[in-house]
N, C-alpha and C positions, 0 to 999 in steps of 0.2 A: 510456509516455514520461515520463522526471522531469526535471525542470526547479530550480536551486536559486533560493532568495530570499533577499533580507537581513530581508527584513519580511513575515511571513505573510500578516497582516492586510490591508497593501494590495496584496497580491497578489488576496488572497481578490476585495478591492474590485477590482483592476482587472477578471480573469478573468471573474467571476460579472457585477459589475453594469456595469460597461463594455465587454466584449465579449459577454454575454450567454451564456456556456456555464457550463452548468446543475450546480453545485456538487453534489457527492454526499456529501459527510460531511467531518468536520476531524477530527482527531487531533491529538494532542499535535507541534507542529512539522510539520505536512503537511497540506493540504489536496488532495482529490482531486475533480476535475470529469469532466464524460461528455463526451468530443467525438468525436461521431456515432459512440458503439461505440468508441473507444478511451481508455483511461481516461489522464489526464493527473495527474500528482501534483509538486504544490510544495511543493520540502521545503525546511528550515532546513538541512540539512546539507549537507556538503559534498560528499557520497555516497550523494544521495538516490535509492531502489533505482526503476529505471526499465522494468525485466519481470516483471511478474506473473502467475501460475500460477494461475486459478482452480481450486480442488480443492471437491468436495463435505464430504468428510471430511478436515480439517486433523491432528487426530492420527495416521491411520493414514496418510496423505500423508506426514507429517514424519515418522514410525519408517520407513516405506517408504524413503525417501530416507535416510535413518542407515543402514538396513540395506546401502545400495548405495555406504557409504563417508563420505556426506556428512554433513558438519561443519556442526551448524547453527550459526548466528551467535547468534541470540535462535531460542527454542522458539517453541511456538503463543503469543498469547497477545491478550485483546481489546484492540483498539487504539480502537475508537468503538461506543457504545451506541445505537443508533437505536429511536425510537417503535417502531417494526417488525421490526426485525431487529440481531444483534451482527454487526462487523466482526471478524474475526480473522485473525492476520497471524505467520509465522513469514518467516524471513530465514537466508542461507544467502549464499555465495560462489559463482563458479565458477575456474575455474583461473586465469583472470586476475586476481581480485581483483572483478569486477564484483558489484556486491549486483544478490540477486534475492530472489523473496519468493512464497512461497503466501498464498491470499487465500480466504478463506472464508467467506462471508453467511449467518449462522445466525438463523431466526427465532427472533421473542422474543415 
């Protein structure tokens, strides 16, 4: 689910420390929180991508998906570096126009 914000930051503050759901990493204009198993993200944008595709392997996902037509928007590429693990994220359309996105937690 994406949700847009005019202000990251106090969103970050509302979400996290005033409603208590449990912030999972920031990116450049997005932060993403866990609520109970569904991942919520607040983006800066105006079309901030609100389905996401967990995939093991993000490369061969996104040639996968090229192979079958699809036009990616942005390639693979790391969006957040965590003590533990990369984030990485590719982006993509569907006929509508809706953004959608693979997501893939690679330890580090």
């Amino acid at each position: 689910m994406g949700l847009r914000s005019r202000d990251i930051r106090r969103s970050v503050e509302f979400y996290r420390d005033t409603l208590g759901i449990r912030l999972l990493f920031e990116a450049p204009n997005a932060a993403f929180f866990d609520c109970g198993g569904v991942r919520l993200t607040i983006g800066a944008t105006e079309s901030a991508s609100s389905v996401y595709f967990r995939v093991e392997e993000i490369q061969s996902a996104a040639a996968e998906l090229t192979s079958r037509g699809v036009e990616l928007e942005r390639g693979p590429h790391l969006v957040a570096k965590m003590p533990d693990r990369e984030i990485w994220m590719a982006f993509f359309c569907d006929p509508d126009g809706n953004r959608l996105a693979l997501l893939s937690e690679k330890s580090g």
